[in-house]
N, CA, C and O of each residue as an XYZ file, in Angstrom:
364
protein
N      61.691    -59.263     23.667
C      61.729    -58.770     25.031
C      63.140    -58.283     25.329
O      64.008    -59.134     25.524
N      63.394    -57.207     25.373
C      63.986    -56.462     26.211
C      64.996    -56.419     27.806
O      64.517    -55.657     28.646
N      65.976    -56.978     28.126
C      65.919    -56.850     29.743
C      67.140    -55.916     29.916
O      68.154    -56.057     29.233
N      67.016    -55.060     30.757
C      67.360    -54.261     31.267
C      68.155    -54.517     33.300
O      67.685    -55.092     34.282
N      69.347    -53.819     33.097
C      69.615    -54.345     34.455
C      70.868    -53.333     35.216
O      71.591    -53.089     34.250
N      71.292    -52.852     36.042
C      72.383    -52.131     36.424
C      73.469    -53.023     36.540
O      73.293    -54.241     36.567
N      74.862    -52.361     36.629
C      75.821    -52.985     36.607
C      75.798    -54.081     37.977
O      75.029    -53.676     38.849
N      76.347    -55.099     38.243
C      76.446    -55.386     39.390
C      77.636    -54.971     40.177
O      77.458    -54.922     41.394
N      78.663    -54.703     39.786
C      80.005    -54.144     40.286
C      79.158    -52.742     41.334
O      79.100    -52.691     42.563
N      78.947    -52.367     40.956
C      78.569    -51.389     41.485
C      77.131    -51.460     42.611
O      76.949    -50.632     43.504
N      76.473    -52.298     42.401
C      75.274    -52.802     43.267
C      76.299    -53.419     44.829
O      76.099    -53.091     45.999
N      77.209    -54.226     44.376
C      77.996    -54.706     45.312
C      79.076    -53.401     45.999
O      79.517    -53.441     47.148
N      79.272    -52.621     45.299
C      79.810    -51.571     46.206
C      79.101    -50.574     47.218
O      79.492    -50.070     48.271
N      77.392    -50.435     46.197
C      76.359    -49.862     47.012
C      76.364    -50.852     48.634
O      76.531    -50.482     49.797
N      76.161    -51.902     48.167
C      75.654    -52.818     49.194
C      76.792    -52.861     50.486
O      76.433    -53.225     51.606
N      77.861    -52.546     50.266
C      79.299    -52.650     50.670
C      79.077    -51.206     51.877
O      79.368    -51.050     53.063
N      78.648    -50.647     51.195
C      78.229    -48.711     51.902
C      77.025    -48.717     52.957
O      77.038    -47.888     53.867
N      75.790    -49.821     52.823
C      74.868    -49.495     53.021
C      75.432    -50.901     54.248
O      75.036    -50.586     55.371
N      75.963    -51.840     54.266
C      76.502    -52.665     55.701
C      77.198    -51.797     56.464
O      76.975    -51.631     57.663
N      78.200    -51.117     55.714
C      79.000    -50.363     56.496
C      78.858    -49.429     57.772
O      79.289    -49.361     58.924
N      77.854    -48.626     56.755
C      76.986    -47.382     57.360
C      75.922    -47.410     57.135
O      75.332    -46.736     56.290
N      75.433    -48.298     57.943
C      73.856    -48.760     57.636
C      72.856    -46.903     57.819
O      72.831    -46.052     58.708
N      72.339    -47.005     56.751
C      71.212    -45.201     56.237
C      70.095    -45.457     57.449
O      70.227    -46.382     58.251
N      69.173    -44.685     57.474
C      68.044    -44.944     58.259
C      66.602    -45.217     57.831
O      65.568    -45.337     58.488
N      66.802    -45.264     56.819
C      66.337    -45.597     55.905
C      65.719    -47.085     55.305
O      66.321    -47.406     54.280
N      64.764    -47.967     55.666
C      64.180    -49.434     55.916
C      64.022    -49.975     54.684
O      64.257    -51.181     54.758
N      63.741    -49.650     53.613
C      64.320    -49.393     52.180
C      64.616    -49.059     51.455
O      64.009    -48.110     50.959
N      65.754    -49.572     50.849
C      66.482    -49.246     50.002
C      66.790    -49.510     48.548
O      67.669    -50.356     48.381
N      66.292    -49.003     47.504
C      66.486    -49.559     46.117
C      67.777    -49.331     45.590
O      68.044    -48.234     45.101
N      68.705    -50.352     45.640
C      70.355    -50.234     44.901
C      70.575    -50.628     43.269
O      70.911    -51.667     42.700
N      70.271    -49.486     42.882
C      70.638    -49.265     41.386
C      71.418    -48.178     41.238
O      71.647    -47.244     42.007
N      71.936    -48.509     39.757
C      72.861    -46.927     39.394
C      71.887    -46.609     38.748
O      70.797    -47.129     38.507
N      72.804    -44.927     38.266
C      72.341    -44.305     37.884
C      71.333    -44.340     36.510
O      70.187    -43.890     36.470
N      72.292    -45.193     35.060
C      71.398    -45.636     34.217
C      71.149    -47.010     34.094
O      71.776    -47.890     34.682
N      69.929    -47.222     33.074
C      68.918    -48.116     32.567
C      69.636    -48.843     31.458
O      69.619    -48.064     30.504
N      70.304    -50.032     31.088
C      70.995    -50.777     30.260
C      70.592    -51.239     29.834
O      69.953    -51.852     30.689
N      70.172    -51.788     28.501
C      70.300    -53.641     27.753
C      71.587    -53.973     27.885
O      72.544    -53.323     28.305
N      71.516    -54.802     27.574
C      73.111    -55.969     27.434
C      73.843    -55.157     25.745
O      75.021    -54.861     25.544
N      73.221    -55.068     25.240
C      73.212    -54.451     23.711
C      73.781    -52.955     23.993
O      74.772    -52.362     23.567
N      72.747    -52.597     24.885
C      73.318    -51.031     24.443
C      75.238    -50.862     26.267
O      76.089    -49.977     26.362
N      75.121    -51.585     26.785
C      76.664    -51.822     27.515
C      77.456    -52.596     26.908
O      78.627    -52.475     27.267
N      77.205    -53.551     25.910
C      77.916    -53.693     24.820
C      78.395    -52.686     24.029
O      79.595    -52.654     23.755
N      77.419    -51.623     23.505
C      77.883    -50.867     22.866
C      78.850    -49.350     23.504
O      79.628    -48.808     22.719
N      78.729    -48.923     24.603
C      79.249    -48.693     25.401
C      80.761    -49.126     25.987
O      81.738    -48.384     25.895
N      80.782    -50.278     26.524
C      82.246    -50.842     25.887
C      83.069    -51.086     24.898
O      84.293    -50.963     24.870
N      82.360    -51.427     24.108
C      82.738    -51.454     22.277
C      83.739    -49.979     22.037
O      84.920    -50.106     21.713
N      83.292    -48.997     22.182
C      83.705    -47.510     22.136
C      84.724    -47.096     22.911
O      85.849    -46.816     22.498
N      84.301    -47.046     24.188
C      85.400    -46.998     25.562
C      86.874    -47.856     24.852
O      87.992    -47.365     25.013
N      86.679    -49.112     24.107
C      88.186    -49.651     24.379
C      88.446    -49.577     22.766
O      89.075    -50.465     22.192
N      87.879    -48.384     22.052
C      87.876    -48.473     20.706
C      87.939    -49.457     19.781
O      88.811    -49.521     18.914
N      86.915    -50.347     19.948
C      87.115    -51.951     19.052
C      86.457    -51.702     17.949
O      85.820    -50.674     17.718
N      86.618    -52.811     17.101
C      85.907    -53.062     15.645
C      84.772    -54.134     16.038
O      83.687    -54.289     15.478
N      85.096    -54.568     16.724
C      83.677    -55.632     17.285
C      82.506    -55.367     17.155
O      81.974    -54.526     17.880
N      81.618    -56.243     15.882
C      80.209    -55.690     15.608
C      79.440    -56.230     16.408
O      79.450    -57.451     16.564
N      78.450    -55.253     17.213
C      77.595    -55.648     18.389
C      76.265    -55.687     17.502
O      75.965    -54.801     16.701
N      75.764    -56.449     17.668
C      74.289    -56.911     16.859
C      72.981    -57.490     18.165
O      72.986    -58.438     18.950
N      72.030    -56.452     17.902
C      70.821    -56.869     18.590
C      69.911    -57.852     18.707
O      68.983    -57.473     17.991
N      69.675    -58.689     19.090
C      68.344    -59.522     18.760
C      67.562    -59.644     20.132
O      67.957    -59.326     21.254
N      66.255    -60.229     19.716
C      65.179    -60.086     20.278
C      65.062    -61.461     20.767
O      65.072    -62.378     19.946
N      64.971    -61.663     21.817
C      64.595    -62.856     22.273
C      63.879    -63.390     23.703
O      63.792    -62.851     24.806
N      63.529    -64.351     23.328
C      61.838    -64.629     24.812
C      63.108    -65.041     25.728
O      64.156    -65.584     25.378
N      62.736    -64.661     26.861
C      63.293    -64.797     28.185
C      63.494    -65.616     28.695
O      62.491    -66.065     29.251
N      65.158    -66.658     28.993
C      65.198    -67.610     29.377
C      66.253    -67.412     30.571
O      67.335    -66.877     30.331
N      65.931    -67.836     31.817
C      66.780    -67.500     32.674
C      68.158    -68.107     32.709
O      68.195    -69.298     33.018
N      69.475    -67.406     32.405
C      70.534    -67.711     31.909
C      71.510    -67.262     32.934
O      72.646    -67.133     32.477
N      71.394    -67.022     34.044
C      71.905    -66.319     35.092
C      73.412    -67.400     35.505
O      74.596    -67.081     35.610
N      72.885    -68.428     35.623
C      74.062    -69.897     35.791
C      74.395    -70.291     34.187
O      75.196    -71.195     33.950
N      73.854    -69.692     33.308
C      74.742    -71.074     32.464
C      75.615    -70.233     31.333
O      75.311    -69.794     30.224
N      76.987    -70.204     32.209
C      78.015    -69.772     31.445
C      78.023    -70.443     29.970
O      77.704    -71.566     29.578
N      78.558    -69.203     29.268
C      79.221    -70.058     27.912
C      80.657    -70.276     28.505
O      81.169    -69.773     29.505
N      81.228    -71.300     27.467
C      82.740    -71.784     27.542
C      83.661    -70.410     27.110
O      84.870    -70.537     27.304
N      83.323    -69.462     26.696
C      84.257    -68.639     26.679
C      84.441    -67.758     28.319
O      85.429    -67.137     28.713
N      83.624    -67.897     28.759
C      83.649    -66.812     30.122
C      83.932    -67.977     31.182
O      84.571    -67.560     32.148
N      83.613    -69.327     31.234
C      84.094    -70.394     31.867
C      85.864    -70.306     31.860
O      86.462    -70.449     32.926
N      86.641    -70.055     30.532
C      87.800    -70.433     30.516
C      88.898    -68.429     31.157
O      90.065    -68.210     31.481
N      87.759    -67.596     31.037
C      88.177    -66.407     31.485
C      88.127    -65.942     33.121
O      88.931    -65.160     33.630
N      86.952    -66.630     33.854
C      86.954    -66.350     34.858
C      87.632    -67.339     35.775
O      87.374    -68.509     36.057
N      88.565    -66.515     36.145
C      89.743    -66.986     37.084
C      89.416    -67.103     38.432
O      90.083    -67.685     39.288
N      88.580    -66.645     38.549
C      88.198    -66.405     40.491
C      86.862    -66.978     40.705
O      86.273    -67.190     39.645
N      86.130    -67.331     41.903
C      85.740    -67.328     42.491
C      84.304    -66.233     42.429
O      84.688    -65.070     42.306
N      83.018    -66.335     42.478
C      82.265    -65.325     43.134
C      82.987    -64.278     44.481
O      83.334    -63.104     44.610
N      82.948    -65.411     45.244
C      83.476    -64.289     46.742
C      85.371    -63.822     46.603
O      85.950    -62.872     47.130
N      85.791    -64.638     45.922
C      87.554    -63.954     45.154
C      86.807    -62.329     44.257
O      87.496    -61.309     44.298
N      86.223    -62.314     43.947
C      85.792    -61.058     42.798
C      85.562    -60.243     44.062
O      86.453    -59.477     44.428
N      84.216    -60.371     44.889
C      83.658    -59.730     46.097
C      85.019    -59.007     46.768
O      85.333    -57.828     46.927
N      85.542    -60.025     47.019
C      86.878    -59.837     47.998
C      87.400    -58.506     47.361
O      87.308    -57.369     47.825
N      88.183    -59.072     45.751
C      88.769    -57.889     45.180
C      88.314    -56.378     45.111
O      89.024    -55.393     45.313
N      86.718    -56.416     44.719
C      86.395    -55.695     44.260
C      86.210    -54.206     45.826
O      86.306    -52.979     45.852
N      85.953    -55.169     46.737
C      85.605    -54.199     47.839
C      86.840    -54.064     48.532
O      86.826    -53.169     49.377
N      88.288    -54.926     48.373
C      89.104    -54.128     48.722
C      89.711    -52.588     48.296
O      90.677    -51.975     48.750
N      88.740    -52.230     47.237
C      89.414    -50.863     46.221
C      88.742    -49.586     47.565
O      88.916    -48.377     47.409
């Protein structure tokens, strides 16, 4: 299985536009423009920062992983959910 998802950086800037200046519009679907795996924005970054980093696919049944950091992104993320929010919508 497959999952597919838009960036969230950018869902949160949509969302940032659409409080602001609320559309007239009663719904609203906030996605970008393209359709991702984790695999293929892996590979996408991989390129962008010219790495050697081998990105490898696998297939796997769907387990909701949304909360459970690994220890490498535990010891990287410095902030806060609403510290990121903050930053990100001050740009």
């Amino acid at each position: 299985m497959q999952l597919y998802y838009s960036i969230v950086c950018v869902q949160i800037k949509i969302f940032y536009e659409i409080i602001k200046n609320p559309p007239k519009e009663k719904i609203i679907h906030a996605v970008g423009e393209k359709r991702l795996s984790r695999f293929e924005l892996g590979k996408i970054i991989k390129n962008l920062i010219k790495s050697k980093a081998e990105i490898v696919p696998i297939e796997a049944n769907f387990k909701d992983l949304s909360l459970s950091q690994s220890d490498f992104i535990k010891k990287i993320q410095t902030k806060s959910f609403e510290e990121y929010l903050h930053h990100i919508l001050k740009k």
